[in-house]
C-alpha positions in Angstrom: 54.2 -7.7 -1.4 52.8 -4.8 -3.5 50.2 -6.1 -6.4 48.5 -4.6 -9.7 45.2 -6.0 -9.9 46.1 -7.2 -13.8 42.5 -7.5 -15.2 41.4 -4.0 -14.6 42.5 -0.1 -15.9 41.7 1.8 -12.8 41.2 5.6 -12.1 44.9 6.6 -11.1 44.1 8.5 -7.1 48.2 9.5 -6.3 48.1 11.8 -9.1 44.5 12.3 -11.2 44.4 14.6 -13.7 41.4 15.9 -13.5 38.7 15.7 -10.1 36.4 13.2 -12.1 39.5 10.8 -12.0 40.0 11.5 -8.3 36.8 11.0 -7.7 36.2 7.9 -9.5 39.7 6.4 -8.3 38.5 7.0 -4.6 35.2 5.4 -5.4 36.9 2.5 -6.4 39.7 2.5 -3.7 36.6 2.1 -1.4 34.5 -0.6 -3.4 37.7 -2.7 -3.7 38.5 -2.4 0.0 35.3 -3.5 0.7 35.2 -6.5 -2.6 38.5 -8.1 -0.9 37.2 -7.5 2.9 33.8 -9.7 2.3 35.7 -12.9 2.5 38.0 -15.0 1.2 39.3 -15.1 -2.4 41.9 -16.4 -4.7 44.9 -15.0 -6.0 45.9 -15.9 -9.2 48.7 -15.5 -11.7 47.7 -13.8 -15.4 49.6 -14.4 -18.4 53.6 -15.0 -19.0 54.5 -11.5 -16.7 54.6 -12.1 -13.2 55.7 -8.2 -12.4 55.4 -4.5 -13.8 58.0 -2.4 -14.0 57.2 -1.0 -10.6 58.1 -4.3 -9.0 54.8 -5.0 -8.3 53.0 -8.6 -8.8 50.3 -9.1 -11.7 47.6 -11.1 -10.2 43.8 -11.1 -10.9 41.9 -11.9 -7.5 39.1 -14.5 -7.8 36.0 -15.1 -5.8 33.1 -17.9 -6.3 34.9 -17.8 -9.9 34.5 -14.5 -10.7 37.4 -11.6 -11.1 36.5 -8.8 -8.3 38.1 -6.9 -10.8 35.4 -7.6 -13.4 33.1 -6.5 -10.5 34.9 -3.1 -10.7 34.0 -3.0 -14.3 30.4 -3.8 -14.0 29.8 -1.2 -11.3 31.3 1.3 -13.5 34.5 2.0 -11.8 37.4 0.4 -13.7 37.9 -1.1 -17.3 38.6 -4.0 -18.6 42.4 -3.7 -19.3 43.4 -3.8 -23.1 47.3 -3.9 -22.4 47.5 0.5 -22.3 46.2 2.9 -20.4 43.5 4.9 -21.3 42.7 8.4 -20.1 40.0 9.1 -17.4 39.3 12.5 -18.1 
C-alpha cells in the first residue's frame, strides 16, 4: 500500500526542478527513513479523503503523539501542508 504522508508539502525527488529541490527532497527521503525506522509509530487517518488521485492513502504517522511529519517541518525539510503545493525553488 502506497501512502502520502498528508500533513507535510515535501521537496518532490522523481522530478525536482531545480538541484536545491533535489537536494532537499533527498535530505528528507533520508530523515524520514530514519524518523519511521526508530520504532514504532501510529498510522492515522486525516480528514474526509482517504486517497489522492494517485491511489495512494492519506495518512499522518504519529509517534509519542507527535506527527513525524511535523518533525520534517521543524528540521527544515518539509512544510506544513496548506491544501496546494508550493514551489521549492
Amino acid at each position: 500500500v502506497k501512502i502520502r504522508v498528508a500533513d507535510i508539502d515535501a521537496p518532490e525527488v522523481g522530478s525536482p526542478r531545480c538541484s536545491y529541490e533535489a537536494d532537499l527532497g533527498a535530505k528528507a527521503t533520508q530523515r524520514l527513513h530514519q524518523l519511521v525506522n526508530a520504532g514504532p509509530f501510529e498510522v492515522r487517518a486525516i480528514g474526509d479523503r482517504d486517497e489522492d488521485r494517485y491511489g495512494r492513502k492519506l495518512r499522518v504517522l504519529i509517534r509519542n503523539g507527535r506527527s513525524l511529519g511535523d518533525q520534517l517541518v521543524s528540521e527544515g525539510l518539509a512544510r506544513t501542508w496548506t491544501g496546494r503545493r508550493e514551489p521549492w525553488c
